[in-house]
N, C-alpha and C positions, 0 to 999 in steps of 0.2 A: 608285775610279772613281765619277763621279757620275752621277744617277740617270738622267738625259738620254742621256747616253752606255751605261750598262748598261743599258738600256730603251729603243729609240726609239721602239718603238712604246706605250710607257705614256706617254711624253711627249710624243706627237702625240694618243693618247686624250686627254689632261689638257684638253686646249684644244680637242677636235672634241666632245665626249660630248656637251655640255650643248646648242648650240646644234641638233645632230643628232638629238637626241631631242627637240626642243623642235619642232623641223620636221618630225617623224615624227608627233607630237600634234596639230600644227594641221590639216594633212591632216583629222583627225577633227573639226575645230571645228562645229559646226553653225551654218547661215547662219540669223539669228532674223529672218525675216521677218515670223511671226509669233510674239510672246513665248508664245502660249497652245497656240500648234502645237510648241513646243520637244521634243524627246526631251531629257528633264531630267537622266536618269541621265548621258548622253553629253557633255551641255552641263557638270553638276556635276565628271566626271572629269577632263574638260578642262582646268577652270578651276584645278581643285585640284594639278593636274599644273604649270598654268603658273607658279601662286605661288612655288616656287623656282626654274624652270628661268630666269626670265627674269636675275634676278641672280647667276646661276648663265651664263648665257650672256655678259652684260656681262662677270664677271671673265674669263669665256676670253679674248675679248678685251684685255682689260687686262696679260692676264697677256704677251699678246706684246710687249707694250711696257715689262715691268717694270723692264728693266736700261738702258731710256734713260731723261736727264734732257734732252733738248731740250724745247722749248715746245712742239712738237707733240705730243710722249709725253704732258704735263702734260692737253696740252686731250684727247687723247683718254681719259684717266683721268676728267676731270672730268665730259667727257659718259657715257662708261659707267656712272659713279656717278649722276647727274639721269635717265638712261633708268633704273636698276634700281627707284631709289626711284618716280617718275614714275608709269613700266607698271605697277609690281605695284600702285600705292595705287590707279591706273586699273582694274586687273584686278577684284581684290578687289570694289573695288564694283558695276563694271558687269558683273561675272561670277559670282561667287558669291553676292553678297547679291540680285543680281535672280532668278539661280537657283532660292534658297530660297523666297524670293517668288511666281513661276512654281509652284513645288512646291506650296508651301501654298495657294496659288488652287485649282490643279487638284486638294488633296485635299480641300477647303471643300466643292466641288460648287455652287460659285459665286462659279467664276472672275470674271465681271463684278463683284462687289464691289470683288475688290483690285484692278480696271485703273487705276482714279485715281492708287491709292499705287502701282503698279509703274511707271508711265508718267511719275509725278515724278521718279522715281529716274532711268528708263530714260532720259529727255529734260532730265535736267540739263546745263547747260552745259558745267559741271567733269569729275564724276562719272559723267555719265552714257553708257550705251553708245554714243547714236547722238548727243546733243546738240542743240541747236534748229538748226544747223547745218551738222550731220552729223560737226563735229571736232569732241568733249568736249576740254576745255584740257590737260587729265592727259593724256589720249591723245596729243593733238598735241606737249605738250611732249616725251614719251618720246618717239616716235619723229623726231620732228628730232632732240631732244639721239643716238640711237643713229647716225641720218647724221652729224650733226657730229663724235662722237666716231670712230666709223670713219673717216672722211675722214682728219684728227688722224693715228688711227694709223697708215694707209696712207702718209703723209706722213714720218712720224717712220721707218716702218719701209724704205719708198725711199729716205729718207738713210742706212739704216744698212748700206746695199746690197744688200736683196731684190730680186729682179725684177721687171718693171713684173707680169705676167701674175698672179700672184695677190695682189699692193697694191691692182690694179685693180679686181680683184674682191670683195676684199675691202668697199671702196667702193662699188663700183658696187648689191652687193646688199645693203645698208644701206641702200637706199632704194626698196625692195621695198612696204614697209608705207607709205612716202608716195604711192605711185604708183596701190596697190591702198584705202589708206586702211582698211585691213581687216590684222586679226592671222590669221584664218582665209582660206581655198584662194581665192587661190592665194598673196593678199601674207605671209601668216607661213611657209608651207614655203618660199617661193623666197628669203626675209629670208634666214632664218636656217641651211635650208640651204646656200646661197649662203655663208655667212659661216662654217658650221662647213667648207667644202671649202675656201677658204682659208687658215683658220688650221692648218689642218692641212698645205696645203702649206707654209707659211710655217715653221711649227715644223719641219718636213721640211728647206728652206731652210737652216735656222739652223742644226739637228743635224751636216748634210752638210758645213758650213764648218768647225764646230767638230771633224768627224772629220778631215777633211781639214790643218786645222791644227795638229791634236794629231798626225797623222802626220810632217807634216810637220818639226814639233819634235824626235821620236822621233830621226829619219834623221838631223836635222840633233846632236842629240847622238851619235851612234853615229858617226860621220863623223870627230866631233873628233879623239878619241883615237887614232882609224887616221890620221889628216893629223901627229897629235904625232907617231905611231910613226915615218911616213915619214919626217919631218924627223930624228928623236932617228936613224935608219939610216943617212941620206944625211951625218949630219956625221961 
């Protein structure tokens, strides 16, 4: 028996755990209004929490689309892979190394030296957390590439006959982070929340068909041999 079926509920975790708990973490993100006002510990665990979760959420996704080859499965693979790499090399820099930074200012005992070098970082175009624009390019590209690639999947996975109610969703809350333009409360819980209640319905979806089909198989062998008997009786 495969593992799907001897486990539904291990193979609806496989694909809710990362985003679920990645949505349970942002909740805690701290809003940096002020880089020197930061609770560093909180802001640190954060960040170091997200560096796997994020490509670790991408594959959940991915992973519902791994038995199709249409063009929409493809593009939703492609973005899930340009969000994993995108966010974390975004994270990374605008989150942990400005972190440290923060860190060591406030145990210098004079913060004002390091604001120049945190504030180059913090307001880089690329790399940086807020950007001269308020969209660093890393940032923006993850999160499109994570809309486009959910779109993609929700797409792929409506042709494969899921129901609109969580494709929809699925979609729809992929674009949490463009809306709130923030990975912290409310656009990262409601992201990625959003997307781990989906794929969980979805894998749910899938399971149901495949039990359903596997019954159906069962009966339809068991059937046979009593339809042969009836015939091998009646002649």
């Amino acid at each position: 028996m495969s593992f799907s079926a001897d486990r539904p509920w291990a193979a609806v975790a496989l694909v809710t755990a990362a985003p679920f708990v990645l949505a349970i973490i942002e909740i805690f993100h701290p809003h940096p209004d002020d880089l020197f006002a930061l609770d560093v510990d909180t802001w640190m665990f954060v960040h170091y929490a997200q560096i796997p979760l994020f490509p670790l959420s991408a594959l959940s996704v991915a992973m519902l689309v791994r038995d199709r080859t249409d063009w929409a499965a493809w593009l939703c693979k492609a973005g899930m892979f340009v969000f994993a790499v995108a966010f974390t090399s975004f994270d990374t820099a605008a989150g942990l190394v400005i972190g440290l930074l923060v860190k060591g200012a406030l145990a210098s005992g004079q913060p004002e030296a390091w604001r120049d070098m945190i504030d180059a970082l913090w307001f880089d175009p690329v790399l940086g957390g807020k950007g001269f624009t308020d969209a660093p390019l890393l940032g923006l590209i993850g999160r499109v590439a994570l809309s486009f690639g959910a779109v993609a999947g929700a797409v792929s996975l409506k042709r494969a006959g899921h129901g609109w109610a969580p494709v929809l969703l699925l979609a729809a809350a992929s674009f949490g982070l463009n809306v709130f333009k923030a990975h912290s409360w409310p656009g990262g819980p409601l992201t990625f929340g959003g997307m781990a209640v989906a794929a969980g319905w979805i894998r749910w979806e899938a399971l149901r068909r495949k039990a359903r089909a596997m019954a159906a198989l069962e009966a339809g062998q068991v059937a046979a041999p009593r339809k042969a008997r009836q015939q091998v009786d009646a002649s």
